[in-house]
N, C-alpha and C positions, 0 to 999 in steps of 0.2 A: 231963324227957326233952327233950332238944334237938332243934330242927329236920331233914330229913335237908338235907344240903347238895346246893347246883342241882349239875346235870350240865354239862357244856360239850360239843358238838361244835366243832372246829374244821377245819374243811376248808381243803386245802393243796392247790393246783395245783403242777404242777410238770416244769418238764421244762429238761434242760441239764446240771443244778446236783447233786453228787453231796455235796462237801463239805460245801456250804452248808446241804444239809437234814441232811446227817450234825449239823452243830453245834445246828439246831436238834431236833433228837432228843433229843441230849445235855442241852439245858435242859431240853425239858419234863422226862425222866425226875426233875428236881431239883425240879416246884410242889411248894411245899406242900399246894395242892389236890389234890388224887389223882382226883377224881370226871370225867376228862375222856375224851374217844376222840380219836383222828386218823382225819380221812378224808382219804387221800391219794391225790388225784388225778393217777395217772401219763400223763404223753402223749410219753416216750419211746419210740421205735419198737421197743428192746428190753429186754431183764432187769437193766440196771444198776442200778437200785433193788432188788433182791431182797437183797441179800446185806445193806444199812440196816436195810431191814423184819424182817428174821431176826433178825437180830442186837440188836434193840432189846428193852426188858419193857413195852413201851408196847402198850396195847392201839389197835392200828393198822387201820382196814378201806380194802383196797389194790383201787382201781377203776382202770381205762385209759377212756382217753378222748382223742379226738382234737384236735386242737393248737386252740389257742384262748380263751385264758384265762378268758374268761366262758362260755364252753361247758364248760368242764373245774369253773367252779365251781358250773354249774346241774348237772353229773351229780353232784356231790358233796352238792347239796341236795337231791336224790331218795331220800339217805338218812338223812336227820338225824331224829333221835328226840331231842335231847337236850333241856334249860332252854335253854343258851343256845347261842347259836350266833357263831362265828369266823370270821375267813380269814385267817390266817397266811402274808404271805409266805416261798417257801419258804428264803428268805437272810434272815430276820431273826429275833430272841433273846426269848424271852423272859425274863425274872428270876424270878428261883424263886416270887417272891410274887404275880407278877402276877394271875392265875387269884383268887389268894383275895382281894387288891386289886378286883377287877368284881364277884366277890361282896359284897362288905363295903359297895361302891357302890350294888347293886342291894337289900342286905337294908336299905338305912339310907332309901331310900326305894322302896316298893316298887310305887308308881306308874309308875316309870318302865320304860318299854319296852325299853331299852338304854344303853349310855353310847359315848363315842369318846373318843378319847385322843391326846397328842403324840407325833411323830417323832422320836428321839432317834439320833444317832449314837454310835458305840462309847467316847466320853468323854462321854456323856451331855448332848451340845449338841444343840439344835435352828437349824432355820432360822428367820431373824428375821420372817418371813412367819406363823409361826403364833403364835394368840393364845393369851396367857395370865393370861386373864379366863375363868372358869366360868357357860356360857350353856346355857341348851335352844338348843337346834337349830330353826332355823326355814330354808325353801329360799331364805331371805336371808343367813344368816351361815354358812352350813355351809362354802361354799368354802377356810375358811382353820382348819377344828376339826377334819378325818377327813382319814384315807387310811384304804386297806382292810383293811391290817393291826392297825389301831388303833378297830376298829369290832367292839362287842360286843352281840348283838341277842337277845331272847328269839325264843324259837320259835315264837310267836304271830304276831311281827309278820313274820317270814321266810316266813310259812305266808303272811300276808293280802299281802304285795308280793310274794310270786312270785319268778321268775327273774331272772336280769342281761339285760341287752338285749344282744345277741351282735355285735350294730357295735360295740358298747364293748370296749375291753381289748386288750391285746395277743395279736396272732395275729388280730386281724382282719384281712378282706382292706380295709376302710373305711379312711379318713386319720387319722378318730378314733379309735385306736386306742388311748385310757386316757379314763379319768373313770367309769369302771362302776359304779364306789364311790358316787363322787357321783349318778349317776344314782340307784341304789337307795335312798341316803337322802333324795332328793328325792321320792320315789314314797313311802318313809315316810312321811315328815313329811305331807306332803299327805297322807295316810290318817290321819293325827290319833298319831299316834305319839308319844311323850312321848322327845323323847331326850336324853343330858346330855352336851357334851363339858366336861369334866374334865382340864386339862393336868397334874395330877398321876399321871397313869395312862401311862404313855410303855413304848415298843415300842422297842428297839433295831434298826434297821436303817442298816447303812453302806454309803455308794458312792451315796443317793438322796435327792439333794434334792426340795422340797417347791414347786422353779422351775416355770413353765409355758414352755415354747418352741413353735416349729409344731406339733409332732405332737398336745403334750396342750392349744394354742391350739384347733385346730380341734377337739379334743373340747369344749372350752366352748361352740363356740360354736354349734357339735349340740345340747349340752343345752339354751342360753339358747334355742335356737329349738324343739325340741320340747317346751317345759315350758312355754312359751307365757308365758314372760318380759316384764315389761311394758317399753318402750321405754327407760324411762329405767334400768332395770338394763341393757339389753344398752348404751346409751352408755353408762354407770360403766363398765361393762366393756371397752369399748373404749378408752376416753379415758386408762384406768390404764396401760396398756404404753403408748401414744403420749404421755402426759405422760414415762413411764421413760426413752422412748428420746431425747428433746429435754434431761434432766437431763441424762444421760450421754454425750450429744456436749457439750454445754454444758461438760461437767466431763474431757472428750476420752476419757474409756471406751468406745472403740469396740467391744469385745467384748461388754457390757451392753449399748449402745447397738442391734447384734446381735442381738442377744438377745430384748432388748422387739421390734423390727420384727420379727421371726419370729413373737413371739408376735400380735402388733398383725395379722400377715399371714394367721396359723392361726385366730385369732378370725374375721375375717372370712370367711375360707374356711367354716368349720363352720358359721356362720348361713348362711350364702348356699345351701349344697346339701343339707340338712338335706332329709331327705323323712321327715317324722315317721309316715308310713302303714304303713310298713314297718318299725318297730321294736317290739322285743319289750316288754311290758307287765306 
């Protein structure tokens, strides 16, 4: 008699985007896996989701929740019962095998807590920022192995790190407004978390590079200061855009050049106003 196979919750924030969760509707109905739920967290002010959710055979449990992307994905984790648990951008794909691909990941070793995966756009490239070398996850090399949508966690470990910190993500009213992802795997790991990223596990999502500029600068630099970063990580981390931005005048790419100095600007913003008293744990 064969194992029963894990369950997946995947909770989906979502607001704006009608097509885009229409497409991804349309993949899940095609995993191979079948054992999953959608928790879709609505925080549009009206019923334009209704006629998707109707219309879908997916078994779907439809929550409202007010604007805020990590607010919208902690009401989505007050109801997770499943094995594993997801976050699903709500514009991104998944391949019909995916689902049973984290399975096959998690049944081949089953020490492990979770896995994370690469960013792939609609022809199946990545951005050359992320690696592809297969590492545990430690709160030293995660930076460049997860986004959110590419992060699959059992429910043990979702249950023992709690919520997102709600200054993180978009829809805050904070300057840091992304890294929530990163935050919460850092809050893992640091709890003894066993996690694997895996660049042969990839997430289609198009239109979103893997770049940091001001906005998700100053979320690093929130994090390096409330995670109590040791000095010489927060200079690696400053000294990497400020070397980027002296290559690329050097080589006259002013728009990279641009680019790193925003980030180089956002980084120090987020260390510097970081009030770690007030964030959520």
């Amino acid at each position: 008699m064969h194992p029963e196979l894990p369950s997946f919750d995947l909770v989906v924030a979502t607001v704006g985007r009608v097509q885009e969760l229409e497409q991804l509707l349309t993949a899940l109905e095609f995993q191979t896996h079948h054992r999953f739920r959608l928790i879709l967290v609505d925080q549009n002010p009206d019923d334009r989701l209704d006629k998707a959710v109707e219309a879908t055979s997916l078994d779907v449990l439809h929550l409202r929740s007010r604007p805020g992307l990590s607010r919208a994905r902690n009401a989505g984790l007050a109801h997770v019962t499943a094995d594993i648990v997801a976050f699903p951008d709500d514009d991104c794909t998944y391949d019909q095998d995916l689902l049973a691909h984290v399975d096959r990941l998690l049944a081949r070793d089953p020490k492990l807590d979770g896995v994370s995966g690469r960013s792939v756009d609609g022809g199946g490239r990545s951005s050359p920022s992320w690696k592809r070398d297969t590492a545990i996850l430690t709160d030293r090399n995660l930076w460049n192995r997860a986004i959110s949508y590419t992060i699959f966690l059992r429910r043990e470990i979702v249950e023992r790190v709690g919520m997102f910190d709600e200054r993180l993500g978009l829809g805050s009213p904070e300057p840091w407004s992304s890294g929530e992802e990163i935050d919460y795997l850092i809050r893992a790991v640091r709890s003894g978390a066993r996690i694997r990223y895996d660049p042969s596990l990839t997430v289609r999502h198009d239109g979103r590079g893997h770049g940091i500029g001001s906005r998700d600068g100053a979320s690093i630099g929130y994090l390096l200061r409330k995670h109590r970063y040791p000095k010489r990580t927060v200079a690696r981390m400053l000294i990497r855009p400020a070397g980027g931005m002296f290559v690329s005048l050097a080589r006259r790419d002013l728009d990279h050049a641009r680019f790193q100095a925003a980030t180089l600007r956002g980084r120090l913003r987020g260390y510097r106003e970081t009030s770690s008293e007030n964030s959520t744990e």
